[in-house]
C-alpha positions in Angstrom: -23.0 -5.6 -4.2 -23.2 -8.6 -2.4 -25.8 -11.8 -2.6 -26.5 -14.8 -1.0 -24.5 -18.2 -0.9 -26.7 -21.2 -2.6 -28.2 -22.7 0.5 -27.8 -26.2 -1.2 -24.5 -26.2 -2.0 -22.3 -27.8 0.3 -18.8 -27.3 -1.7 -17.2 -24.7 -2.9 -13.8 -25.2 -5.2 -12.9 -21.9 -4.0 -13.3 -19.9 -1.1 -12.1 -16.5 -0.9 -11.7 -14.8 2.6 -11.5 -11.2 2.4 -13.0 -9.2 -0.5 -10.6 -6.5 -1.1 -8.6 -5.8 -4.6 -6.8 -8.7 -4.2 -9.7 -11.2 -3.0 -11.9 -10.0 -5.8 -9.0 -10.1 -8.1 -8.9 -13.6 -7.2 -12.5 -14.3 -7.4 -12.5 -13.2 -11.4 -9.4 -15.1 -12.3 -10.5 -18.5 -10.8 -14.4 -18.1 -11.8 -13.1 -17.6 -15.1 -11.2 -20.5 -15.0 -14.6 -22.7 -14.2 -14.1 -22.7 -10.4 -17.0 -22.1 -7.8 -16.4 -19.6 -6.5 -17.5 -18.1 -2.9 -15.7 -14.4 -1.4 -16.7 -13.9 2.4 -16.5 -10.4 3.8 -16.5 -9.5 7.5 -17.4 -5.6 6.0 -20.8 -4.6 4.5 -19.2 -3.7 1.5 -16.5 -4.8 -1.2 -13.0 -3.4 -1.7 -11.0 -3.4 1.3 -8.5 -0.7 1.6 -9.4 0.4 -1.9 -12.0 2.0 -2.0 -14.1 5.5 -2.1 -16.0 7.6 0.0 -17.9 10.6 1.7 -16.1 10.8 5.2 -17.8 14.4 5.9 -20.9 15.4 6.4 -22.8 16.8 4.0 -20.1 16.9 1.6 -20.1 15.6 -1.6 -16.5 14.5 -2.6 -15.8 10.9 -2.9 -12.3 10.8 -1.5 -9.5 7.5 -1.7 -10.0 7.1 1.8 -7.3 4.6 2.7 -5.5 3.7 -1.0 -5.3 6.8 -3.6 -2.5 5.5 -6.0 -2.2 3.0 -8.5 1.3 1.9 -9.7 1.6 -1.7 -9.5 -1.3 -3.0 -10.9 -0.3 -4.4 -13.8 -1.4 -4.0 -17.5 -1.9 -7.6 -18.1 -4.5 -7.9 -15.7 -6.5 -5.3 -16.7 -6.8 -6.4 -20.0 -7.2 -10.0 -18.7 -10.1 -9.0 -16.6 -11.3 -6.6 -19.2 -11.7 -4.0 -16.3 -12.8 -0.4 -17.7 -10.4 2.3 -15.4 -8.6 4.7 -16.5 -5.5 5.6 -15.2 -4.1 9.2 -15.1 -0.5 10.0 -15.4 0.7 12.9 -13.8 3.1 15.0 -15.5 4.8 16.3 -12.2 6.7 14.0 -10.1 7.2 16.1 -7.3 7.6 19.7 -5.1 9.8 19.9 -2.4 9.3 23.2 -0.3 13.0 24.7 0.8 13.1 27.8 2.8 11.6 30.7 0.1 12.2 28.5 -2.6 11.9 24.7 -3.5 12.9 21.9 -6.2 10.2 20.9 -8.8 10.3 17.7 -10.8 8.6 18.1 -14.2 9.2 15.2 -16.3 8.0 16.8 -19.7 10.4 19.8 -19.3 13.9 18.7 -18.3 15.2 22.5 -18.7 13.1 23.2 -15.9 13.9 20.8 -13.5 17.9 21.4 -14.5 17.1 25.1 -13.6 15.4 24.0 -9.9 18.4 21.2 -8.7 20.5 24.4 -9.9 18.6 27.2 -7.7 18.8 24.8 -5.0 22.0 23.0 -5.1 24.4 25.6 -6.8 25.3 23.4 -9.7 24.3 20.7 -12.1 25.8 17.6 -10.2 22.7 16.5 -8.8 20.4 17.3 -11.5 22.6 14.7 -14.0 23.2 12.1 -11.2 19.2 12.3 -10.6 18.8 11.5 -14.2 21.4 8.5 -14.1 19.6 7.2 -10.8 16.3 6.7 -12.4 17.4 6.0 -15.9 19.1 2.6 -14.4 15.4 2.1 -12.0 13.4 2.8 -15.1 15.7 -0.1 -16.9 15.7 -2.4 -13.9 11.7 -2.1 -13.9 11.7 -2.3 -17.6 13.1 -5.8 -16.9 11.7 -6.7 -13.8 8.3 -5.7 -14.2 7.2 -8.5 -16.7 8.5 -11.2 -14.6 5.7 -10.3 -11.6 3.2 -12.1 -13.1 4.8 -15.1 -13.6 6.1 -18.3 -11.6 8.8 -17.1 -9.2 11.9 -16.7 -10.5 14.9 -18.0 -8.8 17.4 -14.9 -6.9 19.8 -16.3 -9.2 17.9 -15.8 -12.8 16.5 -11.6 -11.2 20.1 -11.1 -10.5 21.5 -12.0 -14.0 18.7 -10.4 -15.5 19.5 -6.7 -13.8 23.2 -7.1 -13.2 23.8 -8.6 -17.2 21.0 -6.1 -18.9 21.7 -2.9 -16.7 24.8 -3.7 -14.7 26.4 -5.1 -11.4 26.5 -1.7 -9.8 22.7 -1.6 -10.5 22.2 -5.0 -8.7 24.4 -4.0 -5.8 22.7 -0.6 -5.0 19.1 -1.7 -5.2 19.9 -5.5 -4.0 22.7 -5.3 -1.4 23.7 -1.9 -0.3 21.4 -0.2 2.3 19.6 2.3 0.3 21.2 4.9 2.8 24.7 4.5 1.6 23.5 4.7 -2.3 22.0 7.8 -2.1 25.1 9.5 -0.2 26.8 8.6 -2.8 24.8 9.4 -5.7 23.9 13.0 -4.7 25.6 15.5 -2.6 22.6 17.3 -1.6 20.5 16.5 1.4 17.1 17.7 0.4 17.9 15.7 -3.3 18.8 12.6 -0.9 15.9 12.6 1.0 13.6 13.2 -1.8 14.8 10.1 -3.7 14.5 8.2 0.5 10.8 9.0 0.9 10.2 5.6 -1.8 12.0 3.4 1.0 9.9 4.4 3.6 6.1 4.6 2.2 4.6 2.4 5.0 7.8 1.0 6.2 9.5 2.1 9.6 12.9 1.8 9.1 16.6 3.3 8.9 17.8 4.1 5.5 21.1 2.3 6.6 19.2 -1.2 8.2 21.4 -4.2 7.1 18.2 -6.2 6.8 17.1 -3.6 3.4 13.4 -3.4 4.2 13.7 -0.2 3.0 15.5 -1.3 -0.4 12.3 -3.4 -0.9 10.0 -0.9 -0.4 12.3 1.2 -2.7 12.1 -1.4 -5.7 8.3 -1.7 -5.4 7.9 2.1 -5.9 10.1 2.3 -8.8 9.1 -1.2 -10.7 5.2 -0.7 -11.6 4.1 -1.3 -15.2 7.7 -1.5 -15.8 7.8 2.7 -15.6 7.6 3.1 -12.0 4.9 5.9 -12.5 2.3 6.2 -9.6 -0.9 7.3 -11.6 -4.3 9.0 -10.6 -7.7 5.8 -10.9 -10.2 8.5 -12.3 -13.2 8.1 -10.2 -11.2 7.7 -7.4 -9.9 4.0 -6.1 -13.0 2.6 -5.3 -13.8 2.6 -9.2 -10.6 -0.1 -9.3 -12.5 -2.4 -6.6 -15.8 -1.8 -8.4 -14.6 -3.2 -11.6 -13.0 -6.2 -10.2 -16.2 -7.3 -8.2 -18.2 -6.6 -11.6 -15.7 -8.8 -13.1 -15.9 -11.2 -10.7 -19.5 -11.6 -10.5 -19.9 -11.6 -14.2 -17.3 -14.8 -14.4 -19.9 -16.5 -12.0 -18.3 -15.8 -8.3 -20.6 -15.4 -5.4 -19.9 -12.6 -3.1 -21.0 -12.2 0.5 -20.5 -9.4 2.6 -21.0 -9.0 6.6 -19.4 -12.3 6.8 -17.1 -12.6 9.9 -14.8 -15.8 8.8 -14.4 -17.6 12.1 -12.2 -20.6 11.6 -10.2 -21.8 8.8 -9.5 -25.6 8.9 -7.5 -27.7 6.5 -8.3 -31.4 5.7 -7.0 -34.2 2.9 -9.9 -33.9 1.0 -10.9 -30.1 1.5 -11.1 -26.8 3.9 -13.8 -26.3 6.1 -14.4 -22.9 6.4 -17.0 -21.3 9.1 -18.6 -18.0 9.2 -20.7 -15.7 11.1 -23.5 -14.1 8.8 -25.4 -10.7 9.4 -27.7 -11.9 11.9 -25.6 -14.0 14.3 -26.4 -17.2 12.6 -23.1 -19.2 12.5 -22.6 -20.8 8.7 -20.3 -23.5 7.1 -18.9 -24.8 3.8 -16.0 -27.1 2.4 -13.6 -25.5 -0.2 -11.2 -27.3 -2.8 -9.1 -24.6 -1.6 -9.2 -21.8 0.8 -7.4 -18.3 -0.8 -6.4 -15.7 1.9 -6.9 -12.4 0.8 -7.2 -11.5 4.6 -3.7 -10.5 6.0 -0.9 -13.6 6.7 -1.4 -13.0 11.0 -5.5 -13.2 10.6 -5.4 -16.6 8.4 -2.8 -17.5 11.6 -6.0 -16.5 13.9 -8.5 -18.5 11.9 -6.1 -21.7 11.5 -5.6 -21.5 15.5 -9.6 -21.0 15.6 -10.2 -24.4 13.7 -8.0 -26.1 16.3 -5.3 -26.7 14.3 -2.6 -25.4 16.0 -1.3 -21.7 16.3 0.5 -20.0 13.2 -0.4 -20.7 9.3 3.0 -22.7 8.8 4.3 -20.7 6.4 7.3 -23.0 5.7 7.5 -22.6 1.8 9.5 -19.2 0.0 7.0 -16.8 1.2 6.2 -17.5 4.8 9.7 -17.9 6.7 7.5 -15.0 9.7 10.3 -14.6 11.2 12.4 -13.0 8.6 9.2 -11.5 6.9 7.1 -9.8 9.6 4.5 -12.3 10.1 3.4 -13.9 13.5 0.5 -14.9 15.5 -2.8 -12.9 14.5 -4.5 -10.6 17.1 -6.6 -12.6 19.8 -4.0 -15.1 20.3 -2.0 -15.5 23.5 1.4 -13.9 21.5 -0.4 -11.6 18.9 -1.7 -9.3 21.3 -0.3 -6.4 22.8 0.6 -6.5 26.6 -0.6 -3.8 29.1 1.8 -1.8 28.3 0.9 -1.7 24.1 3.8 -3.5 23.4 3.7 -5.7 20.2 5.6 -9.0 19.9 8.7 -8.6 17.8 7.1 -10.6 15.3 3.9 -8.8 14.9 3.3 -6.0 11.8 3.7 -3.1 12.6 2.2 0.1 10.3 4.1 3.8 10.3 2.0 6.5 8.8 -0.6 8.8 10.0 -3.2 9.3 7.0 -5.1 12.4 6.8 -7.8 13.2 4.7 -9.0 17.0 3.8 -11.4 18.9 1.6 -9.9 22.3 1.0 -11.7 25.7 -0.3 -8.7 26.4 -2.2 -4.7 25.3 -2.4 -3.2 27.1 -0.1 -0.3 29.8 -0.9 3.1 28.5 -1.5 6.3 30.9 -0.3 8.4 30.3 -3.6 7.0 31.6 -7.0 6.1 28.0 -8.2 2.3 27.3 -10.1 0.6 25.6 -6.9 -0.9 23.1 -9.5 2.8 22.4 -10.5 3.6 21.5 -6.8 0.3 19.6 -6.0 -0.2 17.7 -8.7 2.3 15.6 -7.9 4.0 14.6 -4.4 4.7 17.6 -2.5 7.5 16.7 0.1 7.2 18.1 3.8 10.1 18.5 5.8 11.9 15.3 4.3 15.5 15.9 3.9 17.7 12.9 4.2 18.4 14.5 7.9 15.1 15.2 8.6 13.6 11.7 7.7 16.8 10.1 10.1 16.0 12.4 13.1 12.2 11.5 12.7 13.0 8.1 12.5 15.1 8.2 15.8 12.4 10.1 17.6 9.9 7.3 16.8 12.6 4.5 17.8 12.9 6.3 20.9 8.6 6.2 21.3 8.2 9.9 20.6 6.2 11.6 18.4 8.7 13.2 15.7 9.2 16.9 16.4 8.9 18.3 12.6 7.1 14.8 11.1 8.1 14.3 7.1 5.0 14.1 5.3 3.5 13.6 1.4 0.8 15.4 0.1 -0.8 14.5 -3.0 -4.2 16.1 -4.7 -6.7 13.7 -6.7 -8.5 16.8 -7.7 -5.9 18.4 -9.7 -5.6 15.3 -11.7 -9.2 14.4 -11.8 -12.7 16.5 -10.7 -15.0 13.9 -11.3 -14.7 12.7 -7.4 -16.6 15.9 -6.6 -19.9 16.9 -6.8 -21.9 19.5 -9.0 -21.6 21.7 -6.3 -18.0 21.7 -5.8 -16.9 20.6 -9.2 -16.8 24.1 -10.5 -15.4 25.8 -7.5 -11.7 26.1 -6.4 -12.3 23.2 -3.7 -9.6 20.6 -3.7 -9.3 17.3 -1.9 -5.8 16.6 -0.2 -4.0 13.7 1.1 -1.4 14.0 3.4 0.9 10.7 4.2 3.0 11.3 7.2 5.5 8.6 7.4 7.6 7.4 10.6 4.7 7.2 12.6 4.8 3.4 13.8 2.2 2.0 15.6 4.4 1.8 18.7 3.2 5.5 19.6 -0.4 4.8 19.4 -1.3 1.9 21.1 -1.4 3.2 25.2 -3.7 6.2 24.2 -5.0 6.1 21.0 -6.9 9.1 20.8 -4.5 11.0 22.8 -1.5 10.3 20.6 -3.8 11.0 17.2 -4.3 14.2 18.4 -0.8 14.9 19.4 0.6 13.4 16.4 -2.3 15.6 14.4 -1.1 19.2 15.8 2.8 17.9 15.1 1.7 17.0 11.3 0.0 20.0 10.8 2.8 22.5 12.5 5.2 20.6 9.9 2.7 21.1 7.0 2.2 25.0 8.0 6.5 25.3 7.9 6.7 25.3 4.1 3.6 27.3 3.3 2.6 30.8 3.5 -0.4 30.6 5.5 -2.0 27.5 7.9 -3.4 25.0 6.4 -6.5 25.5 8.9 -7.5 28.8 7.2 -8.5 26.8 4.2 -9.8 24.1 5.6 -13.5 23.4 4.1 -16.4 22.7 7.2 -18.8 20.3 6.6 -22.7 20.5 7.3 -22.2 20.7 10.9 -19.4 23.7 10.4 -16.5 21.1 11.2 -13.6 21.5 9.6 -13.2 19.0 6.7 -10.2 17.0 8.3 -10.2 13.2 8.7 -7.1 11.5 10.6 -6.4 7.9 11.0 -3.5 6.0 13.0 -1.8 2.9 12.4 -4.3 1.7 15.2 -7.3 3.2 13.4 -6.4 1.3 10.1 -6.1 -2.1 11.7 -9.6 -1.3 13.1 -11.2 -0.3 10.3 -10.0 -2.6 7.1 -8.0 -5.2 9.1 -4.4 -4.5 8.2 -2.6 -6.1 11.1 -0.9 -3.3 13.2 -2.3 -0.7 10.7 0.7 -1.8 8.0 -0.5 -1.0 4.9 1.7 -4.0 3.1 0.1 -6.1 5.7 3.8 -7.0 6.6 7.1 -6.3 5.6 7.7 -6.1 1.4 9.4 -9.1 0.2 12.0 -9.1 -2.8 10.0 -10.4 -5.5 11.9 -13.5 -6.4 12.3 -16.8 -4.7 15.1 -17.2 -2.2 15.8 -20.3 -3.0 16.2 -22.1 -6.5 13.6 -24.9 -4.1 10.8 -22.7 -4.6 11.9 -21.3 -8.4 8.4 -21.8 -10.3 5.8 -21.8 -7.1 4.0 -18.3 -7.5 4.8 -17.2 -4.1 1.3 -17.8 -2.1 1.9 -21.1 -0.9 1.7 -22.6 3.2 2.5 -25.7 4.5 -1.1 -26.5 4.2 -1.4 -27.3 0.2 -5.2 -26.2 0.1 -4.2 -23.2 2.0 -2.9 -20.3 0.0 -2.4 -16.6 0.4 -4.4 -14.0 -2.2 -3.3 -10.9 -0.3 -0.4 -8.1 -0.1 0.9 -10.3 2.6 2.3 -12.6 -0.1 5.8 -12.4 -1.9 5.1 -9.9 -4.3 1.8 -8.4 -2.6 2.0 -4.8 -1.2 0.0 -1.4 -3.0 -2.7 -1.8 -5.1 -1.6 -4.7 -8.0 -3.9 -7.7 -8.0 -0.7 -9.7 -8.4 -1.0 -11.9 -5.6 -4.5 -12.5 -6.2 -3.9 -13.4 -9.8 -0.9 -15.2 -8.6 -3.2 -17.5 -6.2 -6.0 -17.9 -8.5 -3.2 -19.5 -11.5 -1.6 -21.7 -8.4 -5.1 -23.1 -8.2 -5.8 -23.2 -11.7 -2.7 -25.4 -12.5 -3.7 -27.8 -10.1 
């Protein structure tokens, strides 16, 4: 996938650091625009976080291994970049296990869903005030949606366009009231509550009641994609997403280098001096017009501080204020490592999930009547009541592993076979994802492998709760006889694709309009350096799998 820089160039108009979706994204857009174009990637392959593979032996299933959803990647920029995915939709939205029974989402058949809030709650109050909720979220990101791949909008302009088009009470639960409060008063029941919660918390650690609303952000970027908020299946599996944009890329002219280790970063008047370390050792060196970061915003800090330029990337415009945002100093500098004791500066990202990967021989036996391709084709819910989620969350606070840890578990197979094998295609083997949330790095750093196991057992005792039989007894093994089980930490992620502190969003969501009318019209990826900008989810709008900040950096360059 990758090939070799032109020795005699010296210059570059663009120089990409990091060649996941976003940096790849970037590449096509500004390479199609008639920029050089050069992507440099620490990793020996493209894609980032997005991307497929064969994590057991022997085994041929292609899994999402960090990534597995696609919501906000927008239209527009598939057809801009011609890229050929497709995108399933899946028809369920969700199964949540209760005791001997459960509540099922089906959004073709809204007699059946009436009937499961009604088994569960005892009435019809929840099902109606469900349909409410989401009818004003699917008209917000009916609205909203367009308007994230443009210039920034000013708070002022997003504000009239939800609270004139869908009301003030819309603005004030999804803009201004902890997410917490809304949902008590939307729906009575506490499994319904936490069901709707889950969206606040997808990579975030936080209370559904924190003043600051992280947890509303992360709420609004889960219900706004494609203006539908429908998370949908990448046929092939996510790495086919990645694949296309690098094609893309390279077609439009961009050069792509992988095993690249960027090692300094340093801004001039008349360009960006970027150094690298290539395959063999050899250090390497070019100037950019401009330097696009699709690295997260606390490793462009490192590689600033590594050019002598001082420590921090300045990020004085709209999207950079680090304190308020979640940025900070990049690991390897004197505050952006943990101390002795694994603490993280307050500033530092910090991830909260435990991903685990599994190749099943079979689904595994549900205690209520439900189809089990019903409840696994779309999100099946573990253990995350509104209660449940707040006790885990308090455990965690407190640096413990939650007792009963809320999970997600979604199946790619169900939705799309072509990610296994001949051999496996026409069996009943399924590939599982499991997402435990409110695990935050915190509980990981002192003993890594001590806590991943510990956290492991807990996950999996939680899992086994709501079914009728362990999850172990239909477990695949691989070609050594291991059980087909991967599990990675927080800690694991930020070793293995670079996401600062394992956070998936690379730092805290932002809302995705200026704060100030200032910085109305900037696209949201600007520094205080002006050749400096940032391509990755650590820019305003950035987070899941989009392109939008990569697009977004590639048109601030292009205007220029």
């Amino acid at each position: 996938m990758a090939c070799m820089p032109d020795s005699t160039r010296a210059r570059y108009d663009v120089v990409i650091v990091g060649a996941g979706h976003n940096g790849l994204t970037a590449a096509a857009y500004a390479a199609r625009g008639g920029r050089s174009v050069l992507v440099l990637e620490r990793a020996d392959h493209v894609g980032g976080a997005a991307v497929s593979a064969r994590p057991f032996a022997g085994v041929d299933a292609r899994l999402s291994r960090y990534s597995y959803l696609v919501s906000l990647l927008p239209r527009r920029v598939v057809d801009e970049l011609a890229l050929p995915i497709t995108l399933k939709r899946r028809r369920f939205s969700s199964y949540t296990p209760v005791a001997d029974g459960g509540l099922l989402v089906d959004t073709q058949d809204d007699a059946a869903t009436r009937a499961s809030f009604r088994r569960l709650t005892g009435s019809d109050a929840d099902f109606e005030a469900w349909g409410r909720f989401y009818a004003m979220t699917a008209e917000v990101a009916r609205r909203l949606a367009p308007t994230l791949t443009e210039p920034l909008l000013p708070r002022s302009a997003v504000r009239d366009l939800v609270a004139d088009g869908v009301g003030e009470d819309a603005w004030r639960a999804l803009f201004e009231e902890p997410l917490g409060e809304v949902l008590r008063r939307t729906f009575a029941d506490d499994v319904v509550r936490g069901v709707a919660a889950t969206d606040g918390l997808i990579g975030t650690f936080a209370d559904v009641d924190e003043p600051s609303l992280r947890q509303n952000r992360c709420f609004l970027y889960h219900v706004i994609g494609n203006g539908t908020g429908d998370w949908d299946v990448p046929v092939g599996g996510m790495g086919t997403v990645s694949g296309a944009l690098h094609d893309a890329a390279v077609a439009a002219g961009a050069t792509i280098v992988t095993s690249a280790t960027v090692t300094a970063v340093d801004p001039g008047v008349s360009g960006v001096e970027v150094a690298w370390t290539d395959a063999d050792g050899r250090t390497q060196g070019v100037t950019a017009g401009h330097v696009l970061a699709g690295c997260a915003p606390t490793e462009l800090d490192r590689l600033l501080a590594g050019a002598g330029g001082g420590r921090g990337v300045g990020l004085g415009s709209d999207v950079g204020r680090t304190a308020d945002l979640g940025g900070g100093p990049g690991p390897g500098t004197p505050d952006g490592a943990p101390n002795a004791e694994g603490e993280l500066p307050a500033s530092y990202p910090e991830g909260a999930q435990l991903k685990v990967n599994m190749l099943l021989k079979r689904l595994p036996r549900l205690r209520d009547d439900v189809d089990p391709v019903a409840a696994f084709s779309g999100t099946l819910h573990v253990n995350e009541s509104l209660t449940q989620l707040q006790d885990a969350y308090a455990q965690a606070a407190a640096g413990r592993i939650p007792d009963l840890p809320p999970s997600e578990i979604y199946c790619h197979t169900l939705s799309d076979r072509t990610i296994l094998g001949p051999s496996l295609a026409s069996t009943e083997a399924q590939t599982i994802t499991l997402f435990g949330l409110h695990m935050p790095t915190r509980l990981f750093r002192a003993d890594p492998d001590g806590a991943r196991e510990q956290a492991l057992r807990a996950t999996l005792a939680s899992l086994n709760s709501v079914l009728a039989e362990p999850i172990e007894d239909v477990l695949a093994l691989d070609a050594d006889g291991a059980p087909c089980l991967e599990v990675r930490t927080p800690v694991d992620l930020e070793g293995d694709v670079g996401l600062p502190g394992g956070h998936i969003f690379h730092r805290d969501l932002t809302w995705p309009f200026a704060e100030s009318d200032a910085d109305a019209g900037r696209w949201g990826v600007e520094t205080d350096h002006p050749r400096v900008l940032l391509a990755g989810a650590g820019a305003r709008r950035g987070g899941g799998v989009s392109g939008i900040p990569g697009r977004a950096a590639a048109m601030a360059v292009l205007a220029r």
